[in-house]
C-alpha positions as CSV (number, residue, x, y, z in Angstrom):
1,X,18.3,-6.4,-5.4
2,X,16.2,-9.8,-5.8
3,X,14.2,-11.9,-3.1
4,X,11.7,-14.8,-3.7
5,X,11.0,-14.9,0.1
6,X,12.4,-18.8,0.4
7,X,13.2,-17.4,4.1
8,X,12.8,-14.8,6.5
9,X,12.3,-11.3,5.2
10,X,15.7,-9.6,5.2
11,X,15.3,-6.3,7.0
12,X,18.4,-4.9,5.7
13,X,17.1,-5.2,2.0
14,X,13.3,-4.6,2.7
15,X,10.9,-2.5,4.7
16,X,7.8,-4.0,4.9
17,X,4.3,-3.3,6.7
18,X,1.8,-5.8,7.3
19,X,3.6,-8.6,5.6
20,X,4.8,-11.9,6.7
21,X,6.8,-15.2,5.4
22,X,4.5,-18.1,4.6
23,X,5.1,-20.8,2.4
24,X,8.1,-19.3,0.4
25,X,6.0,-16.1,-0.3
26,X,5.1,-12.7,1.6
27,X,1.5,-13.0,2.6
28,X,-1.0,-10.2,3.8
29,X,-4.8,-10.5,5.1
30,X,-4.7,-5.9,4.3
31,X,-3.2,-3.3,3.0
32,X,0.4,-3.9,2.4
33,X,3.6,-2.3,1.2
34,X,7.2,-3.6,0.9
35,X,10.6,-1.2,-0.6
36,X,13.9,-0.9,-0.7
37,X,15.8,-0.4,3.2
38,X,17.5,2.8,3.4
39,X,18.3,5.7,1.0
40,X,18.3,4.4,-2.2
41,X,19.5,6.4,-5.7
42,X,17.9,4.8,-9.1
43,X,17.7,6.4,-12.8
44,X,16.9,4.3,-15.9
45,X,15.9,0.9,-14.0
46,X,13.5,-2.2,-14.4
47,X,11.3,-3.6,-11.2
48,X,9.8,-6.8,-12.1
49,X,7.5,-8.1,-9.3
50,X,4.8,-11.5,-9.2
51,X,1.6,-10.8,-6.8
52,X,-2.0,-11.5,-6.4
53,X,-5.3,-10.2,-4.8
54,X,-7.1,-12.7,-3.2
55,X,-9.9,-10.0,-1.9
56,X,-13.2,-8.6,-3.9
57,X,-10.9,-6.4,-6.2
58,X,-6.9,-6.3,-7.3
59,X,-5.2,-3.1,-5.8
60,X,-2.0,-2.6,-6.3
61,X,-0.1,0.9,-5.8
62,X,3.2,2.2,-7.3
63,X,5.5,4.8,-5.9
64,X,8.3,7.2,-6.4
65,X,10.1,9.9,-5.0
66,X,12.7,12.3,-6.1
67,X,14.5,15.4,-4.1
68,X,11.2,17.1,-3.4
69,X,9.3,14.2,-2.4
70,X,6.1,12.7,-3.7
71,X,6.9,12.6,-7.8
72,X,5.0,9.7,-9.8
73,X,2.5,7.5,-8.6
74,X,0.7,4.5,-10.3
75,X,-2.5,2.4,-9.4
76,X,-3.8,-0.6,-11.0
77,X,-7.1,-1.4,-9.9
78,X,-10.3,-3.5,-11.1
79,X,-11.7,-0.4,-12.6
80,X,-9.4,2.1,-13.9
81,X,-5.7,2.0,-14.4
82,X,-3.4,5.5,-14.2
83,X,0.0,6.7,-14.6
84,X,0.2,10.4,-12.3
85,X,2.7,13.1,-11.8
86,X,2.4,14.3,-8.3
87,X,2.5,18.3,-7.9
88,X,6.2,19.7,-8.9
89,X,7.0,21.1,-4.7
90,X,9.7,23.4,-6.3
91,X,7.3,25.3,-8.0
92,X,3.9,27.6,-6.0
93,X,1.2,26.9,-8.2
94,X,1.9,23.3,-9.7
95,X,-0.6,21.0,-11.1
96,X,-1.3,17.1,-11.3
97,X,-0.8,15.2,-14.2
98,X,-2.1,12.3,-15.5
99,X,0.3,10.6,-18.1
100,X,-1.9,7.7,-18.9
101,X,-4.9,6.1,-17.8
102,X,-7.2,3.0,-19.5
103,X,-10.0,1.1,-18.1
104,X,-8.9,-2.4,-16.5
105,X,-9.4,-5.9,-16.7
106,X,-7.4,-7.2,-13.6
107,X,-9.4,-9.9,-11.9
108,X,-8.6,-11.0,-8.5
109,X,-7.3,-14.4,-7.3
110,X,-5.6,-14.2,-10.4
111,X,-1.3,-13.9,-10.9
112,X,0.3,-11.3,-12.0
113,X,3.7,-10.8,-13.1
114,X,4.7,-6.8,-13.2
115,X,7.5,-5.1,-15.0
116,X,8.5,-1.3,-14.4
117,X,10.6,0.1,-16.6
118,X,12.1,3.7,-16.7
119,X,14.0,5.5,-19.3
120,X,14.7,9.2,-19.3
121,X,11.3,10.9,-19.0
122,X,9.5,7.7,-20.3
123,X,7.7,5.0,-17.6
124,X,6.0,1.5,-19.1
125,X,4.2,-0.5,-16.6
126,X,3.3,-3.6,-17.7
127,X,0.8,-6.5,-16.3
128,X,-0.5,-8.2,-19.6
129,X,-1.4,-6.9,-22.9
130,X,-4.4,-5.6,-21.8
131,X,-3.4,-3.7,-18.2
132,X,-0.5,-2.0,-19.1
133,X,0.3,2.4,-18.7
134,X,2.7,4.1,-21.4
135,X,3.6,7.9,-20.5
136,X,6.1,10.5,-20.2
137,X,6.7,13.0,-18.0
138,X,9.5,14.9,-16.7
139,X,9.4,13.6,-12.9
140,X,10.3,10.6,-14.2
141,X,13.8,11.9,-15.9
142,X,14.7,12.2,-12.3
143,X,17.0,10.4,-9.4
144,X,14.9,8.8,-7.6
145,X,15.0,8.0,-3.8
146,X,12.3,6.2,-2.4
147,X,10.7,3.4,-4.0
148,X,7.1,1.9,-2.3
149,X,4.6,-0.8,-3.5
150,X,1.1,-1.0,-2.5
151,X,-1.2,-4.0,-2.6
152,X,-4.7,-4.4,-1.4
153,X,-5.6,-7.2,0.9
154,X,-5.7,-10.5,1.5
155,X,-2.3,-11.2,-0.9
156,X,0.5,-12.6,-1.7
157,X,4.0,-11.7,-3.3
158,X,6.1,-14.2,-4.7
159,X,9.4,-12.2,-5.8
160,X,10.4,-9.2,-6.8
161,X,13.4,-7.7,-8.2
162,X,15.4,-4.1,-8.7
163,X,18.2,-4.2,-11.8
164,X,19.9,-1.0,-13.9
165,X,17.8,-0.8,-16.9
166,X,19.7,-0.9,-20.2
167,X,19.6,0.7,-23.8
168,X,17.2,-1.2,-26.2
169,X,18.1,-1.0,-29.5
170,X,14.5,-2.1,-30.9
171,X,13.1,1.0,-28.4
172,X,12.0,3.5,-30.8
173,X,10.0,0.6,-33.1
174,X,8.5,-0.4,-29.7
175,X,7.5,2.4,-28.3
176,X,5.4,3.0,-31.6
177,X,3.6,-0.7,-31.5
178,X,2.8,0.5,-27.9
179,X,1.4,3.4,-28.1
180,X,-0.5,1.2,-31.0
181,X,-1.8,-0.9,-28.9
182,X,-3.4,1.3,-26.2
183,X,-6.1,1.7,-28.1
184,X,-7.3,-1.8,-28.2
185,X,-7.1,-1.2,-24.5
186,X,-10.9,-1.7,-22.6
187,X,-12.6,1.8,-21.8
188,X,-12.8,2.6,-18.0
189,X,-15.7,2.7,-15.8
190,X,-16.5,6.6,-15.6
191,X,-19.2,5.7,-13.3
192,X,-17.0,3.3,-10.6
193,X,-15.2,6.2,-9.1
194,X,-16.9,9.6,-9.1
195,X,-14.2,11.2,-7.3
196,X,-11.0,10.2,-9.5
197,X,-13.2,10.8,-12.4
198,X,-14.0,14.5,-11.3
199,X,-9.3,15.1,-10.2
200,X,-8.9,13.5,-13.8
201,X,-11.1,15.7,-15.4
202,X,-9.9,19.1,-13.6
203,X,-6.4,17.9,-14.1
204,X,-6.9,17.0,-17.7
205,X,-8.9,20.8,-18.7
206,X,-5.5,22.1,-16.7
207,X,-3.3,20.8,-19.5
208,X,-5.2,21.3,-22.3
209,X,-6.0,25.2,-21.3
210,X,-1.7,25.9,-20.9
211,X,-0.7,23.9,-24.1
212,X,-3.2,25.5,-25.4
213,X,-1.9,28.9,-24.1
214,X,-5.8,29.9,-23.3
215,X,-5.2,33.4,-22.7
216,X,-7.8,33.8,-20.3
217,X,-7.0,30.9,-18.2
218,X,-3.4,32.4,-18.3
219,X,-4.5,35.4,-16.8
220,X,-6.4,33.6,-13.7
221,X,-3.0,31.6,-13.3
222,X,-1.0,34.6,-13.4
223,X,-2.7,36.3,-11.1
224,X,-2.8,33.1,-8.3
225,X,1.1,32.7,-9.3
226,X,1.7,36.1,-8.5
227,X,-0.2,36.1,-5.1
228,X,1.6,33.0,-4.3
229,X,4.6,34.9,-4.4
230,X,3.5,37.7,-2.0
231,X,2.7,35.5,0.1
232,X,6.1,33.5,-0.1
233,X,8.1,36.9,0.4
234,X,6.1,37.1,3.7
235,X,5.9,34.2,5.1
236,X,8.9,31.7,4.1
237,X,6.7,28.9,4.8
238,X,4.3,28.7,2.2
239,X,4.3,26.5,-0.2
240,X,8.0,24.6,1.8
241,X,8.3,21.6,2.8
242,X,6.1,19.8,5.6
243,X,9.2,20.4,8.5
244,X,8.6,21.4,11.8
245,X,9.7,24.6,12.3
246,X,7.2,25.5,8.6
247,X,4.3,23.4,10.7
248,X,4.6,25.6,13.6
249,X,4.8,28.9,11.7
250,X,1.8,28.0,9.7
251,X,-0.3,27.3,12.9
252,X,1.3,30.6,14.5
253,X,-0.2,32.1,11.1
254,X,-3.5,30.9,10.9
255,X,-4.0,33.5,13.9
256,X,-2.6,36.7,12.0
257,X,-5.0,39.0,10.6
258,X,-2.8,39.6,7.3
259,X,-2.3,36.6,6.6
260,X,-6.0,35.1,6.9
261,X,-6.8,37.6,4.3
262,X,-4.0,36.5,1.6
263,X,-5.2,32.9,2.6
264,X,-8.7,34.1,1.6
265,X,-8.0,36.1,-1.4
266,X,-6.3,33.1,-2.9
267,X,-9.3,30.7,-2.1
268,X,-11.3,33.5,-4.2
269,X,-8.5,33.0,-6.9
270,X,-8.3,29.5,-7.0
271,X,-12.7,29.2,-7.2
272,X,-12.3,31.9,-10.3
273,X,-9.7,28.9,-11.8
274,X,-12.1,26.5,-10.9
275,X,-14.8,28.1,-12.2
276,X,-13.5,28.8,-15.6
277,X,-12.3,25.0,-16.2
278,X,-15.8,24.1,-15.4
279,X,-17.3,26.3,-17.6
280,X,-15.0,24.8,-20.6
281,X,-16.5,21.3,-20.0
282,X,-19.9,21.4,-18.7
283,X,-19.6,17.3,-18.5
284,X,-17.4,17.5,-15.3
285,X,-19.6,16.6,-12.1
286,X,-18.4,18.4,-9.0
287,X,-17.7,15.5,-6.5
288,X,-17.7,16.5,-2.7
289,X,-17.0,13.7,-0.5
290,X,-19.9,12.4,1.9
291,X,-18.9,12.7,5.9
292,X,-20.0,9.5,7.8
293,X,-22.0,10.7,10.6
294,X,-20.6,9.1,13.8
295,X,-22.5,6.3,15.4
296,X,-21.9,7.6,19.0
């Protein structure tokens, strides 16, 4: 699939949300997203894609979904870039992951052309030699079947385009000049975003205590896993997906005695999990997120 928006968008090719056709280019004054109409079923592939932010900051959002839904997510943003793995849905207790992140030197008003490229378990994003994410992960060796792009507002995309990625022969010396050349890659702004800072940290003590096969940290894990499961084998809706019929049982449940108290002994569970990753990195800040107060 390829479009350089000469004409009117072609609804049976693209959804789109708060875009529009002006001057051989989609245009937005928000937030907008554009993918592929329909069901869709991509493997190894390339999505190359030519935008800019025209607002204070560049924002521009990355998605993909496999059978279970949400799977791996990127952002490239004016302070921090990332590569994440969404929770696995097939398993109870699943965990983020954060493949790849790097500071950022995106500057708005300026053009960028993006190339996407999968391969097995392997995703490359790439804006310029200094914004690009390397990382691995095993959502990615994965059909996928839903593809969304995000972009911050005001904006404008010039093309974009969806082709079957094939073999490189010249992959393996690539991948190694890289992986080289992430570390000449700026530093992020730990202080720009409190709140991704403290998910990125959590997630990243996460890793490091399983690969690490922290026995005491398995031991918390085991016992939430295990609680999980009791309270899968009563009530069929935990941890399924968002349908209906599992949104109606879960309200039904939020008024049964047995169940408020599983609910609550795995909140007690999950703050002992907490509470041992913090103790391992003393740097982490907790972040709680400030409620506006309402102006009526």
């Amino acid at each position: 699939m390829k479009d350089d928006f000469d004409e009117a968008i072609d609804k049976r090719k693209w959804k789109v949300q708060g875009m529009t056709v002006k001057n051989g280019q989609l245009e937005w004054d928000g937030g907008a997203k554009i993918g592929p109409q329909g069901e869709i079923s991509l493997r190894d592939h390339i999505v190359e894609y030519t935008f800019s932010c025209n607002g204070k900051s560049v924002y521009n959002q990355y998605l993909y979904n496999d059978h279970l839904g949400h799977a791996i997510l990127f952002r490239m943003r004016s302070t921090t870039n990332y590569l994440m793995k969404w929770q696995d849905q097939d398993v109870l207790n699943n965990f983020k992951e954060y493949p790849d992140l790097s500071g950022s030197t995106l500057k708005s008003g300026k053009v960028y052309n993006v190339v996407v490229e999968t391969r097995g378990d392997e995703m490359l994003v790439h804006m310029d030699d200094e914004n690009f994410l390397y990382g691995r992960n095993h959502r990615i060796d994965r059909e996928k079947t839903k593809l969304v792009i995000n972009f911050g507002g005001p904006g404008t995309l010039d093309s974009i385009r969806i082709w079957e990625g094939k073999p490189n022969e010249n992959w393996q010396s690539k991948r190694k000049s890289i992986i080289e050349q992430k570390k000449k890659r700026v530093p992020r702004d730990v202080e720009s975003d409190p709140e991704f800072e403290y998910k990125y940290g959590i997630a990243s003590l996460q890793v490091s205590l399983r690969e690490n096969n922290d026995l005491n940290y398995k031991k918390i894990i085991d016992q939430i896993s295990s609680h999980m499961q009791e309270i899968k084998a009563s009530y069929r809706f935990f941890g399924g997906k968002e349908t209906p019929q599992n949104k109606a049982a879960k309200r039904k449940a939020k008024s049964d005695p047995v169940y408020i108290e599983m609910e609550r002994k795995l909140s007690a569970l999950k703050k002992l999990e907490l509470d041992y990753i913090m103790s391992k990195d003393p740097s982490i800040k907790p972040f709680r997120r400030v409620k506006k107060k309402s102006k009526k």
